[in-house]
C-alpha positions in Angstrom: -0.4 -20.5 18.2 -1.0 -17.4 20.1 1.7 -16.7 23.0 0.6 -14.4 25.8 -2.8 -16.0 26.4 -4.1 -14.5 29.4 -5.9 -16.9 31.9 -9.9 -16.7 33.0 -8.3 -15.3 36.2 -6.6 -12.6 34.4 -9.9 -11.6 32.4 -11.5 -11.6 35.7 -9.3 -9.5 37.5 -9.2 -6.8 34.0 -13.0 -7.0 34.5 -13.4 -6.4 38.6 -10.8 -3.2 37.7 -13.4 -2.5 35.3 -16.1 -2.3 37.1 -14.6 -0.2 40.1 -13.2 2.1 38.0 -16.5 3.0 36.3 -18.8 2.3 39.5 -16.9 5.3 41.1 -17.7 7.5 37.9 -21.3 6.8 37.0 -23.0 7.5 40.6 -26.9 7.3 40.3 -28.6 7.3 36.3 -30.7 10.2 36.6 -33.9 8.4 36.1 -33.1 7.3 39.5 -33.4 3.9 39.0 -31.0 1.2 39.6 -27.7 0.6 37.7 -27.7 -2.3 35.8 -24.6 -4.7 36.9 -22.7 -7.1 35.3 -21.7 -10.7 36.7 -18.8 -11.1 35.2 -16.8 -10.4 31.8 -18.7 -12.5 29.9 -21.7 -10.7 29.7 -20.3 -7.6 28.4 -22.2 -5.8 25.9 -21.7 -6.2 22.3 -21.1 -2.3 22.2 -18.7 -1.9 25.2 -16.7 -5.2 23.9 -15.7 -3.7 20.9 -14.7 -0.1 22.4 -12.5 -1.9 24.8 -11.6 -3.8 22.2 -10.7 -1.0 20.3 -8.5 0.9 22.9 -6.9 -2.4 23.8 -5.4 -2.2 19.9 -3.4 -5.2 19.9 -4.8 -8.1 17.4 -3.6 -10.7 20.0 -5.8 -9.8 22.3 -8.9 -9.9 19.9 -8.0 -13.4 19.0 -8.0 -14.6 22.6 -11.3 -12.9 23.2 -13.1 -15.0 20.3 -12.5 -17.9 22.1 -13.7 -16.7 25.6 -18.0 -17.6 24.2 -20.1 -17.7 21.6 -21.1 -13.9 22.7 -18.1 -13.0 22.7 -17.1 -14.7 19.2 -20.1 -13.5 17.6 -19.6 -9.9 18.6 -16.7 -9.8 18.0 -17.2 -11.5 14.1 -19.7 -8.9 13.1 -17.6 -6.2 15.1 -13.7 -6.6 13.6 -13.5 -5.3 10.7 -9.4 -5.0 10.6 -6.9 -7.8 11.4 -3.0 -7.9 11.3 -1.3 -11.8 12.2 2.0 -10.1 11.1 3.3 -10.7 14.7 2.8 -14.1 14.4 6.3 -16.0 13.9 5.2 -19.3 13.9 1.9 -21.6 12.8 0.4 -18.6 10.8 -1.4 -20.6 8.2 -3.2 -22.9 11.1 -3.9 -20.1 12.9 -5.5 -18.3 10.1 -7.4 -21.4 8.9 -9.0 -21.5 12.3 -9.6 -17.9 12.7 -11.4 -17.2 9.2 -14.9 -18.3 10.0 -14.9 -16.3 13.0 -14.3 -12.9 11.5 -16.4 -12.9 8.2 -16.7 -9.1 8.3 -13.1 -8.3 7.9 -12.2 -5.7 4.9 -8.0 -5.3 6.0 -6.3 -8.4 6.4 -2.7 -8.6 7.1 -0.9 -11.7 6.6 2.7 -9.9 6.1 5.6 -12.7 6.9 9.5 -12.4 8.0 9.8 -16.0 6.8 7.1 -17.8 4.8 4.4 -19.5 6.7 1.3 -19.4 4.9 0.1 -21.8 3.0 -2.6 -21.9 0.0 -4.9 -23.4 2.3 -5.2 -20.7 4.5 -6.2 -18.5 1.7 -8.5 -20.3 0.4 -10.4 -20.3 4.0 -9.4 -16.2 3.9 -11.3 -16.6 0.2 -14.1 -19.3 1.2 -15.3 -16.7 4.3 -14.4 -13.1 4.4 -16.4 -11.9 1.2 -15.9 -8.7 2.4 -12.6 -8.3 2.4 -11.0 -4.8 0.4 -8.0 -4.6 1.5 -5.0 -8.0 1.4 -1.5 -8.3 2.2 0.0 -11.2 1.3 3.6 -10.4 1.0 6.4 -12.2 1.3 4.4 -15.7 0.8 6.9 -17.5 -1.1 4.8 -21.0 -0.4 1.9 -19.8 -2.3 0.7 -20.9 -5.8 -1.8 -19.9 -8.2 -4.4 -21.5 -6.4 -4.7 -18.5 -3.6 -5.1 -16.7 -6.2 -8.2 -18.1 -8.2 -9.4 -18.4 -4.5 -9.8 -15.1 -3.7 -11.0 -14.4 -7.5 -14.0 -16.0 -6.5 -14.3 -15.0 -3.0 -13.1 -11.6 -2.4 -13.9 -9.7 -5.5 -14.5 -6.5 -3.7 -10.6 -5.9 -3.3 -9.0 -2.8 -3.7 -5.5 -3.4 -2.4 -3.7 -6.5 -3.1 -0.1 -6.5 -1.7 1.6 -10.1 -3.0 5.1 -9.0 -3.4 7.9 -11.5 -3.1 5.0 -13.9 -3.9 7.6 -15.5 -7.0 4.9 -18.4 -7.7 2.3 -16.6 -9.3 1.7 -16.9 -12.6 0.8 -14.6 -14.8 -2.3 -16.3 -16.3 -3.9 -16.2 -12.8 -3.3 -12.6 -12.1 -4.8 -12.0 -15.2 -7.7 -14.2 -13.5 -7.9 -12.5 -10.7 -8.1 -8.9 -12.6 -11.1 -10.3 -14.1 -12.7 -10.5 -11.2 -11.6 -7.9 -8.8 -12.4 -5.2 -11.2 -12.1 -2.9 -8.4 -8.5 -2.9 -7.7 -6.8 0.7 -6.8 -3.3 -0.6 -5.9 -1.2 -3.7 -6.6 2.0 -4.6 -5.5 3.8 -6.8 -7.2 7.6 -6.3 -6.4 9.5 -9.0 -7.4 6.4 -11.3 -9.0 8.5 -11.8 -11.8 6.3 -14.8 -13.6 3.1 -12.9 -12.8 4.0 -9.4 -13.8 4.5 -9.5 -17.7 3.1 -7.5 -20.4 0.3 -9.8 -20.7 -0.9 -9.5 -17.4 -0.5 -5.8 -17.5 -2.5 -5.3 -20.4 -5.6 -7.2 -18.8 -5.1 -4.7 -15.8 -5.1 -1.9 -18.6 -8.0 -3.0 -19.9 -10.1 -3.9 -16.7 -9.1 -2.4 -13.7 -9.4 1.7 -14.9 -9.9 2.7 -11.6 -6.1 1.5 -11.0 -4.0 4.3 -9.2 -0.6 2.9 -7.3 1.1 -0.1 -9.1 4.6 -1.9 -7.9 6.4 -3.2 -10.7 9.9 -3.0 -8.7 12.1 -5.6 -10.4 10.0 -7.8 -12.5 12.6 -7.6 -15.3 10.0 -8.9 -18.4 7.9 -5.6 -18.1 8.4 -4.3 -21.5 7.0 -1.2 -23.5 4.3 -2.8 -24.5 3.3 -3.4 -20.7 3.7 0.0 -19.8 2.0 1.8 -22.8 -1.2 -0.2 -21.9 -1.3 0.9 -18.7 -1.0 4.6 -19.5 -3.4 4.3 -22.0 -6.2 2.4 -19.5 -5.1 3.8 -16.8 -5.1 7.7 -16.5 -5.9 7.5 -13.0 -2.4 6.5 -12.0 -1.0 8.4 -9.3 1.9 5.9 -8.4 4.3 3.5 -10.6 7.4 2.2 -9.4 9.6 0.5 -12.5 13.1 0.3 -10.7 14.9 -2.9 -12.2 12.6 -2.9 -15.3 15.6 -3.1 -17.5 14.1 -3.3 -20.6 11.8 -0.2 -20.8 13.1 3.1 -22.6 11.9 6.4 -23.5 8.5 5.0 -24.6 7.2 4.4 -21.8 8.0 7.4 -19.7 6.6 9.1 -22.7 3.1 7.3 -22.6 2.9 8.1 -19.0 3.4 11.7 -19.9 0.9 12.1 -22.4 -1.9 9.9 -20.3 -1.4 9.5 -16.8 -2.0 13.6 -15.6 -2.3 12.5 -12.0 1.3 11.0 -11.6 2.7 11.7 -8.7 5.3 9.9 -7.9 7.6 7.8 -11.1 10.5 5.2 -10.0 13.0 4.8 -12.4 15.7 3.3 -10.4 18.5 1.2 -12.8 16.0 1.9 -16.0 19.4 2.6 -17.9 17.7 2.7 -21.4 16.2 5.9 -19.8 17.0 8.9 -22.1 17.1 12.8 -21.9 13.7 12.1 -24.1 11.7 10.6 -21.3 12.7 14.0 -19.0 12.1 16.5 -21.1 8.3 14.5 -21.9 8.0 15.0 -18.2 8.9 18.5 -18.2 6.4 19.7 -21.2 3.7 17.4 -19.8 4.1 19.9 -17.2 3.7 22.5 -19.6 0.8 21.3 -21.1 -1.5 20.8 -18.3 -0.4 24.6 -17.8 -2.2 25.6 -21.0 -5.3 24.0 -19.8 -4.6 21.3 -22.8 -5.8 18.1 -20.2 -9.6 18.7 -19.6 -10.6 17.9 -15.7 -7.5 18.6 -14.1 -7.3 20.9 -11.5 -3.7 22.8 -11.1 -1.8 24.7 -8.0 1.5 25.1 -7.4 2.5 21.9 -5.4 -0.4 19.9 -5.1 -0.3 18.1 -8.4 2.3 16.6 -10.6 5.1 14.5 -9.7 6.1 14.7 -5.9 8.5 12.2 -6.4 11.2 11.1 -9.1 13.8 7.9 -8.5 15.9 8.3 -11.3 19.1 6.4 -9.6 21.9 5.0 -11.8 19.9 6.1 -14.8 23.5 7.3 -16.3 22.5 7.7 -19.7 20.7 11.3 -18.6 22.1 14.6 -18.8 22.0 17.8 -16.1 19.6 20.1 -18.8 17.2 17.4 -19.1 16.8 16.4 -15.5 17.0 20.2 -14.7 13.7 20.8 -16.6 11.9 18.3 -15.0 13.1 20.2 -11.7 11.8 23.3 -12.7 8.6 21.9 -13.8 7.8 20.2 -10.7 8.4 22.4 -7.4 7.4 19.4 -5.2 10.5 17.6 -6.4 13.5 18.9 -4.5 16.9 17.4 -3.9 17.8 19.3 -1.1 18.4 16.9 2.1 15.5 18.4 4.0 13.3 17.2 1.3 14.8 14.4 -0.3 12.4 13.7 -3.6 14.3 13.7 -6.9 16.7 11.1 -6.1 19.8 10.9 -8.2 22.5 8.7 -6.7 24.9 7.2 -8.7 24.5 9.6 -11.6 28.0 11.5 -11.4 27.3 13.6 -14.1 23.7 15.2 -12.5 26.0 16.9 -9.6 24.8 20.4 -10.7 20.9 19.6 -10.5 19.4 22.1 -7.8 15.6 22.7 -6.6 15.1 26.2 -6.0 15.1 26.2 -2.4 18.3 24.1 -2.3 20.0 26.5 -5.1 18.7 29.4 -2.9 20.4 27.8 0.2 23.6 27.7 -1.4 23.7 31.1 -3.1 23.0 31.7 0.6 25.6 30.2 2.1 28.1 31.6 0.3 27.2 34.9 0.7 27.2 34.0 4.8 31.2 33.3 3.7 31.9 36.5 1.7 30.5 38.6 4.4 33.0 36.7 6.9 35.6 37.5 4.4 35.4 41.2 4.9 
């Protein structure tokens, strides 16, 4: 399960290096009595364990050194708190299910997969052990069903970040389950969870999870108004939303986040084609209206708030003047190449949309030519 295990002879060897290196660097203790010594790697301090383990920064390693003793195992189960099997290519889910009772103080798990591996059954051990656990990435686990996810309803409900996208067998009555129980929950991906991510689901986050700032819905294609109204209504805290390939949104939408997400930072729009000059210019006055002081606890300067990033791509429907506005009204955005953040390809007709710096370049540039021409 675990390629690259060293031997006891190599831990022996990393441990004699150890102790020469150090024995040449700590001389006498200045209360001038004896050093304490160290038979061998397996009486390592708790303390010093972890820092090596620390430097060492390869997950592998950590693994292999659970199994060396119970000492080691134990330490090294209260010490991890951060775990990535992402380089594992084969025999993930076994190796998981044998790993999880080890390391029940983990809060970051990564379980990210080129091809699918993992198995509900190694989530419900993740679910069944690691209590702690705030952050979860699960992506890519096209194997799983809805039972990972009542599993870690029950047994992780501290979690802030959930990443299941590509996960296509979720339903959308157990995400709703599990939003009722991880109340906590700051960001959600759900790219491509077309059955989970329906209006239905995204009401219950609406309603429950109000802390919720970065949500994926890239490309689950039954997101609706009606989805995205709710969230901007429960969710003013929303400082990320990615709707590219939510074909059946319009203006509403873009207008409810407007009016009650102030925080929005960064809006993907990316083949929304029922997008509208409408939706831009309700971005541009929102602009104006958290100007005149008419949102109440938000704090303004020049390019530390508002949107920081627009993906309006092969949204043909909108017009230069509109999109201009919404330029203008956010200085972070900038389409020059430096700074690549209002992103318009495949929209012919928004050719003459500048930022400032990039509109100052070019007036720039072709002063550099007249100048040559005399």
């Amino acid at each position: 399960m675990v390629s690259g295990r060293p031997a006891n002879e190599e831990l022996d060897a990393w441990f004699k290096s150890l102790m020469v290196s150090s024995s040449s660097e700590r001389g006498q203790p200045e209360t001038g009595g004896a050093i304490p010594t160290l038979s061998g790697w397996k009486d390592l301090p708790m303390e010093l364990l972890l820092r090596i383990m620390s430097i060492v920064g390869d997950d592998r390693m950590v693994i292999v050194a659970s199994g060396v003793c119970t000492g080691w195992r134990d330490a090294l189960g209260w010490g991890v708190t951060n775990l990535s099997l992402s380089w594992c290519k084969q025999n993930m889910n076994n190796l998981m299910i044998s790993l999880a009772h080890k390391f029940t103080k983990l809060q970051v798990l990564t379980l990210r997969q080129n091809k699918p591996q993992l198995e509900d059954s190694a989530v419900e051990a993740v679910a069944n052990y690691c209590h702690d656990l705030r952050e979860l990435d699960l992506s890519r686990s096209f194997r799983l069903s809805d039972c990972s996810l009542y599993a870690l309803a029950h047994g992780c409900p501290q979690l802030t970040r959930l990443n299941i996208s590509g996960c296509s067998n979720f339903s959308d009555t157990a995400l709703t389950y599990l939003t009722c129980r991880c109340k906590n929950l700051k960001c959600l991906n759900l790219c491509g969870c077309v059955k989970a991510a329906t209006d239905r689901a995204l009401q219950a986050i609406a309603q429950i999870c109000g802390q919720m700032q970065s949500l994926n819905l890239g490309w689950c294609e039954d997101v609706t108004d009606k989805g995205v109204t709710s969230l901007a209504s429960g969710c003013p805290d929303l400082r990320a939303l990615d709707l590219c390939g939510c074909i059946l949104i319009t203006d509403e939408s873009v207008v409810a986040l407007a009016n009650g997400c102030p925080h929005l930072r960064s809006l993907g729009l990316y083949y929304c084609q029922n997008i509208t000059d409408r939706a831009m210019y309700s971005l541009a006055n929102s602009r104006v209206k958290s100007k005149h002081g008419m949102w109440d606890k938000v704090k303004k300067t020049k390019e530390e708030d508002g949107l920081a990033s627009l993906n309006i791509s092969q949204c043909t429907a909108l017009t230069p003047p509109a999109v201009q506005a919404v330029c203008d009204s956010f200085p972070a955005l900038h389409t020059c190449a430096e700074r690549h953040s209002l992103i318009i390809s495949g929209c012919l007709s928004l050719t003459s949309v500048h930022c400032a710096c990039a509109l100052h370049a070019h007036r720039a540039g072709r002063a550099l030519v007249a100048n040559h021409a005399y």
